[in-house]
C-alpha positions as CSV (number, residue, x, y, z in Angstrom):
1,X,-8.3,-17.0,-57.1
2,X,-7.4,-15.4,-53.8
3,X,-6.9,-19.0,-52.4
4,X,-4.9,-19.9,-54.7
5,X,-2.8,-16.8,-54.1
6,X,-2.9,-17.7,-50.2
7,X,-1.6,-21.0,-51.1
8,X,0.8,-19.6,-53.4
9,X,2.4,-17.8,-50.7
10,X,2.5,-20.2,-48.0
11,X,4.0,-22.9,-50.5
12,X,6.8,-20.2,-50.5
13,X,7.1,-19.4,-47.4
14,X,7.3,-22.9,-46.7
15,X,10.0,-23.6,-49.1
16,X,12.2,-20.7,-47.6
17,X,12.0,-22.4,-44.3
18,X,13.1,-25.9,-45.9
19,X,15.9,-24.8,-47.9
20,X,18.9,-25.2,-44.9
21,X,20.2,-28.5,-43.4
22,X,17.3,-29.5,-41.7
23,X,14.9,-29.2,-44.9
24,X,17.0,-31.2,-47.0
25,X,17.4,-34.1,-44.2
26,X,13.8,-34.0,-43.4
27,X,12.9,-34.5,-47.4
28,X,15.5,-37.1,-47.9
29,X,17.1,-34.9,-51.2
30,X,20.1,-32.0,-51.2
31,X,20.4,-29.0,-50.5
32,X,20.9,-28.4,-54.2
33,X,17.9,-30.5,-55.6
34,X,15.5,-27.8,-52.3
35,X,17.4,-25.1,-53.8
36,X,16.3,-25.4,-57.6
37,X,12.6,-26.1,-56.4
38,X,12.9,-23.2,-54.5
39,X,13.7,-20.9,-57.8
40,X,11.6,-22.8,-59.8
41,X,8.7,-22.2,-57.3
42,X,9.4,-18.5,-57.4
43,X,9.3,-18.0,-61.4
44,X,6.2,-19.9,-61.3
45,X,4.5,-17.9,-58.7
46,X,6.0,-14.4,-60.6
47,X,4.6,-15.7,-63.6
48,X,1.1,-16.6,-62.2
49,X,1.1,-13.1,-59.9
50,X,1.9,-11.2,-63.2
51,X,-1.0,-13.2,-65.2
52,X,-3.5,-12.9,-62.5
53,X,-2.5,-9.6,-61.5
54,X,-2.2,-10.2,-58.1
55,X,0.2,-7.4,-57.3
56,X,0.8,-8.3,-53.3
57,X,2.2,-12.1,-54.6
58,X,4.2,-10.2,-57.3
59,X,6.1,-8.0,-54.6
60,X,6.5,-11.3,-52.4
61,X,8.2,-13.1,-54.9
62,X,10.6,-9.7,-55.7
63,X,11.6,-10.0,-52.1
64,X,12.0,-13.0,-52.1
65,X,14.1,-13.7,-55.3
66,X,15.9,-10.5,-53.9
67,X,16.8,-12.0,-50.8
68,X,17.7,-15.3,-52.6
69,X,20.4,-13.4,-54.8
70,X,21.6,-11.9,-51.9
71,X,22.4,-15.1,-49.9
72,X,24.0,-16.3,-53.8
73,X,26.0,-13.4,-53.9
74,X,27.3,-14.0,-50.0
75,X,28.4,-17.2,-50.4
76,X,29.9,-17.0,-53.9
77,X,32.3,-14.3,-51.9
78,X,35.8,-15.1,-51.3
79,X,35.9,-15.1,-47.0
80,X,38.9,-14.0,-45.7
């Protein structure tokens, strides 16, 4: 269980890193299509840290999904 948890956490990590321009160019789909894996990936992992009880993936995915609604919030704001 633990390396799945490791796994779990590096998959995540990972998608962070591809979600700009470069990510989407270097897997050949949008920025969009990295975007919706990337959520997906993070109610997945919540789901499994929650059912495994795995409390340090749990607060990893908070951040992150955190940090994700920040960067929605940002760029949903009208710029002056």
């Amino acid at each position: 269980m633990k390396y799945l948890a490791i796994a779990l956490i590096l998959g995540l990590l990972a998608l962070r890193l591809l979600r700009g321009r470069w990510g989407s160019r270097f897997l050949g789909v949008s920025g969009r299509v990295v975007d919706i894996v990337y959520v997906a990936a993070l109610v997945i992992a919540g789901v499994a840290a929650v059912a495994t009880k795995y409390w340090l993936l749990l607060a990893l995915v908070v951040v992150l999904l955190v940090l994700r609604i920040i960067e929605a919030v940002r760029s949903r704001a009208p710029r002056e």
